[in-house]
C-alpha positions in Angstrom: -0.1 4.1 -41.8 -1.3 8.1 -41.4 -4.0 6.5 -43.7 -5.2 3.3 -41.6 -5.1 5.4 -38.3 -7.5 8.2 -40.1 -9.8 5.9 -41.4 -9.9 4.0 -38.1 -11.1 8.1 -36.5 -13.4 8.1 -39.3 -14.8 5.0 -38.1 -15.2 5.9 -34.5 -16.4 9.7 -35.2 -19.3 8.0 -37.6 -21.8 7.4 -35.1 -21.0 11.4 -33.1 -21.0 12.4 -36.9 -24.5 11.3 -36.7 -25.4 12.3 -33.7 -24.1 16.2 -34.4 -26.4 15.8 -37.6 -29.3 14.6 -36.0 -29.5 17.6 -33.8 -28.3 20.4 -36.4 -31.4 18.7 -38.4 -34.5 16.4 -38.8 -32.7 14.5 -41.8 -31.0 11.7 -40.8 -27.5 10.3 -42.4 -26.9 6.5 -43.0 -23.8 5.3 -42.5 -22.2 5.2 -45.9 -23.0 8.4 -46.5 -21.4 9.8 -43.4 -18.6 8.0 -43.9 -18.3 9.5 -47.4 -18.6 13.2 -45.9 -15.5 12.7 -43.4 -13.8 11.0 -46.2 -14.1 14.2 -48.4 -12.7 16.1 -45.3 -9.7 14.3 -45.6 -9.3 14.3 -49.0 -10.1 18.1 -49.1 -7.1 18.7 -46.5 -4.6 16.4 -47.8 -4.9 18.3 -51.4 -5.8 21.8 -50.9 -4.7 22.8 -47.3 -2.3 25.8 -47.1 0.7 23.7 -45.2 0.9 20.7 -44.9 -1.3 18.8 -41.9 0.7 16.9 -38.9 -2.4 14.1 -39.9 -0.5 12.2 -36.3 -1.2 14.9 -34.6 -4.7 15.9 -36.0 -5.9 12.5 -35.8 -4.8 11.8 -32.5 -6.8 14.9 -31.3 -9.5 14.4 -33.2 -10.3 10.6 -31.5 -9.9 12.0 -28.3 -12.2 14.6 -29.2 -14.6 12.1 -30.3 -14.0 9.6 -27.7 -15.0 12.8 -25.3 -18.8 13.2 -26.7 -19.5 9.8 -26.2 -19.1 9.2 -22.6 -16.4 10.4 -19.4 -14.9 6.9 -19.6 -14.0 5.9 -23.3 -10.4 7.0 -23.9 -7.3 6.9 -26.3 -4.3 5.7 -25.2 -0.9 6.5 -27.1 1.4 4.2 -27.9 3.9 5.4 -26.0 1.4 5.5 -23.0 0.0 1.9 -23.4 2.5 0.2 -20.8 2.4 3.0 -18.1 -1.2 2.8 -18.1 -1.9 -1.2 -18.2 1.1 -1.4 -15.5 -1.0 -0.9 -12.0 -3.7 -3.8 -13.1 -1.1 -5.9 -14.7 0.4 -6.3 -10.9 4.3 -5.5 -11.9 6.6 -3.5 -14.1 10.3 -4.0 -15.0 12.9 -2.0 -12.8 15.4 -1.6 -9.4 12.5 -2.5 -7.4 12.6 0.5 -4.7 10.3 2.7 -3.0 11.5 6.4 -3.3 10.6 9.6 -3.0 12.6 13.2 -4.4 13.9 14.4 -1.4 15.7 17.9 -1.7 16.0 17.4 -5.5 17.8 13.7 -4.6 16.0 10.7 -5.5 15.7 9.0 -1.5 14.9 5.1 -1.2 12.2 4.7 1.2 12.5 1.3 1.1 13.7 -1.3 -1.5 10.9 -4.0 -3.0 11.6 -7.1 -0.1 13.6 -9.5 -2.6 13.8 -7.3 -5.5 16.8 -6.1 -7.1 17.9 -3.1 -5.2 17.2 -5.7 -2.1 19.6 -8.6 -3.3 22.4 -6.1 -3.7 22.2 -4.5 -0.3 20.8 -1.1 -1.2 19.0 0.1 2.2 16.3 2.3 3.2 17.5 5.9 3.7 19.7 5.6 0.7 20.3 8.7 -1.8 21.2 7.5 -5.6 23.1 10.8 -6.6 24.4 9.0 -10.0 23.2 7.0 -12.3 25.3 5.2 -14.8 28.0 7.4 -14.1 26.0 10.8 -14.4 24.7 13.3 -11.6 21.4 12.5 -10.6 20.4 15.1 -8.5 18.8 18.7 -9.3 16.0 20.2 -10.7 16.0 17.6 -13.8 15.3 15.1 -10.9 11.3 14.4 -10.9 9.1 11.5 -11.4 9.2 10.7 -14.9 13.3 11.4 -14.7 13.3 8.4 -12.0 10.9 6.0 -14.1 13.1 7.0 -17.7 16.3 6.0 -16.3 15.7 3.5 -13.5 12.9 1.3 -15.2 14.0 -1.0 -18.1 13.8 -4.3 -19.5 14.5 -7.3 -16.8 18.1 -8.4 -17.5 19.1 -5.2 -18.2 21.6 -3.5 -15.8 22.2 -0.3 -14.4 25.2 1.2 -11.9 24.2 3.3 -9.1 26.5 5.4 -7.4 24.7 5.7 -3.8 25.4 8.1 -0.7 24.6 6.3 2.5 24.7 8.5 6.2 27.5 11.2 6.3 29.9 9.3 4.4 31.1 11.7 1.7 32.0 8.5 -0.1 29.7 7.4 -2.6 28.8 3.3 -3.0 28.4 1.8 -6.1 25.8 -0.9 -7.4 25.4 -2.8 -10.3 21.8 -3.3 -10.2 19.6 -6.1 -12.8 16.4 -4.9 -13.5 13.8 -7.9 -12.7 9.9 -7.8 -13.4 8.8 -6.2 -9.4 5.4 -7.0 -8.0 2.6 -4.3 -7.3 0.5 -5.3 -5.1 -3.1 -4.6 -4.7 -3.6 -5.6 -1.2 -2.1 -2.7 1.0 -2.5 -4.2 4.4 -4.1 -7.4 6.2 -4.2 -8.1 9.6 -6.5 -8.8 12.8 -8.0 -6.3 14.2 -9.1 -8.2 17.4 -9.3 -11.9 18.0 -12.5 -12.2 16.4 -12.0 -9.7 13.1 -9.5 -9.6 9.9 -9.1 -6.7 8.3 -8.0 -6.4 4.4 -7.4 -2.9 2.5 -7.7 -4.0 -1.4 -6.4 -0.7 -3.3 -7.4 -2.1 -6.8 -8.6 -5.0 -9.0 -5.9 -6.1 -10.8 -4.6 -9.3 -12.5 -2.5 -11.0 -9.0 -5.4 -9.6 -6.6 -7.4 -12.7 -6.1 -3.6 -14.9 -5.6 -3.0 -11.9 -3.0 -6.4 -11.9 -1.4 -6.5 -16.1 -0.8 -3.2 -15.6 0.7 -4.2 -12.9 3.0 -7.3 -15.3 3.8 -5.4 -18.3 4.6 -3.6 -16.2 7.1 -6.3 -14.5 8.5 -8.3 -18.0 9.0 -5.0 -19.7 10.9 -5.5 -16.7 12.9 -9.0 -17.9 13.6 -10.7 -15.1 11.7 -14.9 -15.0 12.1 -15.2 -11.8 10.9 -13.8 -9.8 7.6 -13.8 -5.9 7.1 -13.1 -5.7 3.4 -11.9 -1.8 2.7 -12.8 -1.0 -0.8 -12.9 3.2 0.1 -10.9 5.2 -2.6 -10.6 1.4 -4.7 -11.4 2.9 -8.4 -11.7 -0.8 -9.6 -9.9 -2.5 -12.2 -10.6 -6.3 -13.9 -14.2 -7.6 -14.2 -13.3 -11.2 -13.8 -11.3 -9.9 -10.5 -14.4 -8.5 -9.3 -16.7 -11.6 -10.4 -13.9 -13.7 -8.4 -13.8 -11.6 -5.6 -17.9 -11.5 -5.2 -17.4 -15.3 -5.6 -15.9 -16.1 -2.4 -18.6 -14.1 -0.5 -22.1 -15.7 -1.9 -23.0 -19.8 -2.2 -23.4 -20.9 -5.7 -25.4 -20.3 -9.0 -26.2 -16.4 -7.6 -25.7 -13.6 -10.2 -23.1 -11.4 -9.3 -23.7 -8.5 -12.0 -24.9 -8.6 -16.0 -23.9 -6.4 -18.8 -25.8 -4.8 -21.5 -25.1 -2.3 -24.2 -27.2 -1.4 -27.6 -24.8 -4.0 -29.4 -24.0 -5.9 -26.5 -26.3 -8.5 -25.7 -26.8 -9.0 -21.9 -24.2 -11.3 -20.4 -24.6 -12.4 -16.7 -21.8 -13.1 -14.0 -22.8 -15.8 -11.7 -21.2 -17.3 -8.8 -19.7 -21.6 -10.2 -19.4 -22.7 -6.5 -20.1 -21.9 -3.0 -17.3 -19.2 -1.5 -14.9 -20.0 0.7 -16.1 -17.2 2.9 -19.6 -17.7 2.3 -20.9 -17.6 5.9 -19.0 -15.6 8.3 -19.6 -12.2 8.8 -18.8 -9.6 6.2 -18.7 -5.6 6.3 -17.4 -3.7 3.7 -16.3 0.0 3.5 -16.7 2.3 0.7 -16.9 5.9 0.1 -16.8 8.2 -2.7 -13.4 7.0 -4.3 -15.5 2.9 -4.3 -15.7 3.0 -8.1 -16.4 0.5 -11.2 -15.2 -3.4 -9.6 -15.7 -2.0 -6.2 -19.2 -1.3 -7.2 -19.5 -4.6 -8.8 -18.8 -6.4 -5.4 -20.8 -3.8 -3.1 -23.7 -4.1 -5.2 -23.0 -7.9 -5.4 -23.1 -8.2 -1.3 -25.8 -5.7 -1.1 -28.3 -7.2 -3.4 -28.2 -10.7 -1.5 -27.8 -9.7 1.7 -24.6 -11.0 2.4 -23.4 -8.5 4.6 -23.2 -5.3 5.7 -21.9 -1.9 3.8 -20.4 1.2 5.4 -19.3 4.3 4.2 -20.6 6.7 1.6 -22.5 6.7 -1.6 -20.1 5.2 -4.2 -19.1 7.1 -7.3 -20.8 5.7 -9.5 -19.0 4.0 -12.6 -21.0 1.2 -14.4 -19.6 1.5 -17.6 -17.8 -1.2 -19.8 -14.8 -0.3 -21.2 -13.1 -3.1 -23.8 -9.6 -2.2 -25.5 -9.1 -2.3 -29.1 -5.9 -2.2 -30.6 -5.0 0.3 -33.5 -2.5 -0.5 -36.0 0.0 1.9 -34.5 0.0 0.0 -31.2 -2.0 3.0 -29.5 -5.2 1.8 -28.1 -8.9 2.9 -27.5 -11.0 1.8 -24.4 -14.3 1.7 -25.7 -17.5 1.5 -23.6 -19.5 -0.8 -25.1 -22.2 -1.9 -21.9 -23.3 -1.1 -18.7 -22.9 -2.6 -15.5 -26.1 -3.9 -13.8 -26.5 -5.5 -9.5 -28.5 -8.4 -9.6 -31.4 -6.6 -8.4 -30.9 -4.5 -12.1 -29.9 -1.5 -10.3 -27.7 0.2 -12.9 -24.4 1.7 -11.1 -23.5 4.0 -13.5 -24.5 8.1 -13.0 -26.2 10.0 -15.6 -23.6 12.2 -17.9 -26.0 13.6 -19.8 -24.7 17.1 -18.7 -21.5 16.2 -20.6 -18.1 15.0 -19.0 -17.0 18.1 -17.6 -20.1 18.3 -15.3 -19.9 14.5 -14.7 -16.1 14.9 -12.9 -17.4 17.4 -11.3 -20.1 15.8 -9.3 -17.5 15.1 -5.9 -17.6 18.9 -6.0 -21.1 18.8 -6.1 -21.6 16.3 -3.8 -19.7 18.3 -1.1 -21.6 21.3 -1.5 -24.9 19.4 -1.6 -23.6 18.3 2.4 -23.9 14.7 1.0 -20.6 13.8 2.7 -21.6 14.9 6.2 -25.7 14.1 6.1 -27.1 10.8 4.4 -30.9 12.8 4.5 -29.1 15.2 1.8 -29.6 12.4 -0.4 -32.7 12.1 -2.3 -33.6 9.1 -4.0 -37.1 8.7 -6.3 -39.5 5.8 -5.9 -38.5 4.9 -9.5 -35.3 4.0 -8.9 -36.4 2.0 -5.6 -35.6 -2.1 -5.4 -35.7 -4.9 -3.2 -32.9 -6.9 -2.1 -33.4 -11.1 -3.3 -33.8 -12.3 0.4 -34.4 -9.9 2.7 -36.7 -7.5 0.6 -34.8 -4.1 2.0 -35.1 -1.1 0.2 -32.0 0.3 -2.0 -31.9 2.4 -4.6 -30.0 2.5 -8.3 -29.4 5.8 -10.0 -25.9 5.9 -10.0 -23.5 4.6 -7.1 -24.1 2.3 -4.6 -25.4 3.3 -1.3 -24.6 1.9 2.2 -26.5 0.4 4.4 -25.3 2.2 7.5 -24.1 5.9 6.3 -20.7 7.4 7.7 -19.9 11.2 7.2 -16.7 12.7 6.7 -15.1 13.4 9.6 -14.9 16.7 10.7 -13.4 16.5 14.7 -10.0 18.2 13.6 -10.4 20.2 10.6 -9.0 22.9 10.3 -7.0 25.2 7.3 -3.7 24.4 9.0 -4.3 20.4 8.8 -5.2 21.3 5.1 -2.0 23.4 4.1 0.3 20.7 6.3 -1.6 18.1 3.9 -1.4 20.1 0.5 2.2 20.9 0.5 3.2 18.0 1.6 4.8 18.7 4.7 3.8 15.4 6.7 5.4 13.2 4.1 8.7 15.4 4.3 9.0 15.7 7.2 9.0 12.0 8.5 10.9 11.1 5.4 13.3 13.4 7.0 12.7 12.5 10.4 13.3 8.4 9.9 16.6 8.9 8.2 18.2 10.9 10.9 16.3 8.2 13.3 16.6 5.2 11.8 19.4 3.8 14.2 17.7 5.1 17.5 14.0 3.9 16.2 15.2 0.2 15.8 17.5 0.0 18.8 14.6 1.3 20.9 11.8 -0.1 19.8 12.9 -3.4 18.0 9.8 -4.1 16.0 6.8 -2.2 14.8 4.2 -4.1 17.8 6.8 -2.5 20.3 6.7 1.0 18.2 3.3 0.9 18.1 2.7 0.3 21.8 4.9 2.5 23.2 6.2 5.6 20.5 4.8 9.1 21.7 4.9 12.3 19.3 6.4 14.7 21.7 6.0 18.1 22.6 10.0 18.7 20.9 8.9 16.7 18.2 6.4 19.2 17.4 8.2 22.1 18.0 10.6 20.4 15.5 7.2 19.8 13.1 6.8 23.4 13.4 9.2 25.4 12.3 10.0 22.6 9.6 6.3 24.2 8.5 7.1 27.4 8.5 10.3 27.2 6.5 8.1 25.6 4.1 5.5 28.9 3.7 2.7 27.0 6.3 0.8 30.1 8.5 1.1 28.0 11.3 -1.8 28.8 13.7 -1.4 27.6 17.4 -5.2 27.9 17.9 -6.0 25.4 15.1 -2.8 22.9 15.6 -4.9 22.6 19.5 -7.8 21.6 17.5 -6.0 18.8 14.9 -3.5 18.3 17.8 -4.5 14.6 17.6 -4.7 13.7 13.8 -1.5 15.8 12.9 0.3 13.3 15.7 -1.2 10.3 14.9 -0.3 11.0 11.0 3.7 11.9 12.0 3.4 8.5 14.2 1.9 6.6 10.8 4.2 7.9 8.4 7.5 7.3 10.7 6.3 3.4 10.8 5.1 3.5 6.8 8.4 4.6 6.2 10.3 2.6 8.5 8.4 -0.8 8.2 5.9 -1.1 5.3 2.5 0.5 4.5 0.8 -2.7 6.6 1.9 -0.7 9.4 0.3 2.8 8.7 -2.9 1.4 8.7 -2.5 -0.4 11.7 -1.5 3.2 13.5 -4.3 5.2 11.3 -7.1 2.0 12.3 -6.7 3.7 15.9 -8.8 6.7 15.1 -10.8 5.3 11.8 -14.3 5.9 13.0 -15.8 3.9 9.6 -13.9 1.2 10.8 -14.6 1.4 14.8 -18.1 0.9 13.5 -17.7 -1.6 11.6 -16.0 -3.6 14.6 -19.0 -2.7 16.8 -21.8 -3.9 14.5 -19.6 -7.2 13.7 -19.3 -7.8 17.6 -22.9 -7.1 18.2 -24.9 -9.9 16.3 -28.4 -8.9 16.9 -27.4 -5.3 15.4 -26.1 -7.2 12.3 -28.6 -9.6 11.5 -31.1 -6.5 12.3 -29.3 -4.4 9.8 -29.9 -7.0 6.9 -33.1 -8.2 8.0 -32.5 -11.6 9.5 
């Protein structure tokens, strides 16, 4: 086996063998004879080394290593690391089914999956599992990967939590049966007037396009016209999600994107039928975070003038990555082709600077005032296209970017928003906040609409806010809190309904002060300044 997965690194550090030679030197090495040269390597370590070589170890480093001069995105996943990382585009994993977070050094339920295990038993938001299978689960061993190790498992498999619930000193025990529990991509989807549906897609993965259609089907029996789809901080995901997804926006037989790579031949995505939201008005939202699949369907819309994008340049990820499976069950996501629009804009950055450098470039970007002015960005006549029916000007070179440019906003900045941020302190504090509410919140208030309408942050509230900050090590500055006075309340406001109702309902409190979005619902209620915008 230490044999297979060597050769298998010899393999995939033939062509940087080359490379390295190359550059050292004018003479070039065929394959067979490089492959003989890191063959001696081994052989020379196996037999004369002065201790004997962890070869696991040394090969697994040495892939990486090699996977690392080829390109940011080509990586080697362990065996032991294959499930974790396929689970958030696989759309479930195998556990309780709960929403927690470590409160305290006490693993708290936010709120159990609607349905899911923890639900069908009667565990409740504001719950505390203090043991697990009869053993103390509280303290400093308490942290995420302690939660995933010994409440995740295979479905049919049980587990007995002992659970602390209010005051009661008394502790209630569940027998829990772990069950496969849904991720889903889609974080909220609603109407934003009577006119406009709103959808926030966090990632591409396999149950999207089921959970988009869905979200579709009710937006349209709420006599949607209009669609705001928000890809901003969406890193991407499945190809054929993305080709789907671009599907539903364009009529038939259009190209959605094509691929190409030194040995792989071009392959184009086109559109099989006409969408079934072909016509209506589209905006979509990206920023920095919009990366690889978001790209795909920005560039997609862009290129055919389907509809209107907002935001900030896109990051820039157009590379391919297919998996290949080593005989250890590890796993190496290759690149293997590039990403093209159908105008042949190429969305991925240059990395010729190497990787570090590349994942630096938000850093970069920042400093370059490219998040607060679009004329920061400079774009050469080379890398200038036309879109297919309107014949606008866009540009390739990495990313895609908008139509209508948005800058970070700025209004209530300031170090002590930062710090609150940073360390956490808004999450904490409303986690804390809900449970000693919980009771008083649903008596008063009923429902989220009624919440929303009519919950104020008060002036005790913040007072409360306050010192919670300082015994958490925040230099609270009164000057500064005047300044963010509105974002810090309108964040305490989100989180108490994200943790009291469902994520749905923190974006429907953070919508009220999303510029990107407020101007999105303008140019969607203004059709001249739409149809101007892509040329019509």
């Amino acid at each position: 086996m230490k044999h297979l997965r060597l050769l298998l690194f010899l393999f995939i550090g033939l062509q940087l063998s080359l490379n390295a030679q190359e550059k050292q030197s004018e003479v070039k090495m065929d394959s067979k004879s490089a492959l003989q040269k890191l063959s001696t390597v081994y052989y020379l370590i196996n037999n004369f080394y002065v201790d004997t070589a962890d070869f696991d170890n040394l090969t697994d480093e040495a892939i990486v290593a090699a996977l690392k001069e080829l390109d940011p995105h080509s990586a080697y996943i362990p065996r032991e690391d294959v499930q974790k990382a396929n689970e958030p585009l696989e759309g479930s994993f195998e556990g309780i089914g709960v929403t927690f977070q470590i409160f305290q050094d006490t693993i708290l339920v936010i709120t159990p999956v609607p349905g899911g295990p923890s639900d069908k038993v009667g565990i409740m938001a504001g719950d505390k599992i203090v043991k697990i299978d009869g053993e103390d689960a509280f303290g400093k061993k308490v942290n995420n990967e302690y939660v995933a190790k010994h409440l995740r498992g295979k479905k049919g498999t049980k587990v007995t939590l002992g659970i602390k619930r209010g005051d009661s000193n008394e502790l209630i025990d569940f027998e829990v049966t772990r069950d496969a529990i849904p991720l889903n991509s889609i974080d909220a989807s609603f109407m934003l007037d009577k006119n406009i549906g709103y959808i926030k897609l966090d990632r591409f993965a396999k149950t999207s396009m089921e959970e988009f259609e869905e979200a579709m089907t009710e937006l349209k029996a709420k006599k949607m016209k209009s669609l705001i789809l928000d890809l901003r901080g969406n890193s991407g995901g499945y190809l054929n999600v993305a080709v789907e997804l671009s599907n539903q926006f364009l009529k038939k037989d259009k190209t959605i994107v094509f691929t190409e790579g030194d040995k792989s031949p071009k392959q184009i995505f086109a559109t099989d039928k006409n969408g079934k939201f072909a016509d209506g008005k589209l905006v979509i939202l990206i920023d920095e975070g919009s990366a690889s699949a978001s790209e795909i369907v920005s560039g997609a819309v862009q290129d055919w003038d389907r509809g209107v994008l907002i935001g900030r340049r896109s990051f820039g990820k157009g590379l391919v990555q297919r998996p290949f499976n080593l005989p250890d069950g590890s796993v190496i996501r290759l690149t293997t082709a590039r990403y093209y629009t159908p105008t042949g804009r190429c969305i991925q950055r240059s990395y010729d600077k190497g990787s570090e450098d590349y994942f630096k470039e938000m850093t970069k970007r920042m400093k370059h005032g490219e998040f607060y002015h679009a004329d920061s960005i400079q774009f050469p006549d080379s890398l200038k296209y036309s879109t297919l029916l309107s014949e606008r000007t866009v540009y390739g070179g990495g990313g895609i970017m908008p139509d209508i440019f948005m800058p970070v906003d700025t209004s209530y900045a300031t170090q002590l928003y930062t710090d609150l941020v940073r360390k956490g302190i808004f999450n904490r504090f409303t986690v804390d906040y809900v449970m000693e509410h919980r009771k008083e919140i649903i008596e008063q208030y009923g429902d989220f609409e009624n919440f929303d309408d009519d919950f104020q942050v008060t002036d005790s509230m913040i007072e409360d806010f306050k010192n919670y900050a300082e015994k958490e090590k925040v230099d609270w500055n009164d000057e500064q809190y005047e300044r963010s006075a509105p974002l810090i309340k309108l964040q305490l406001k989100a989180l108490i309904a994200r943790n009291e109702w469902d994520m749905e309902a923190y974006y429907k409190v953070v919508m009220q002060d999303d510029k990107v979005v407020q101007k999105a619902v303008e140019i969607l209620n203004d059709s001249n300044q739409y149809r101007k915008i892509l040329n019509r």
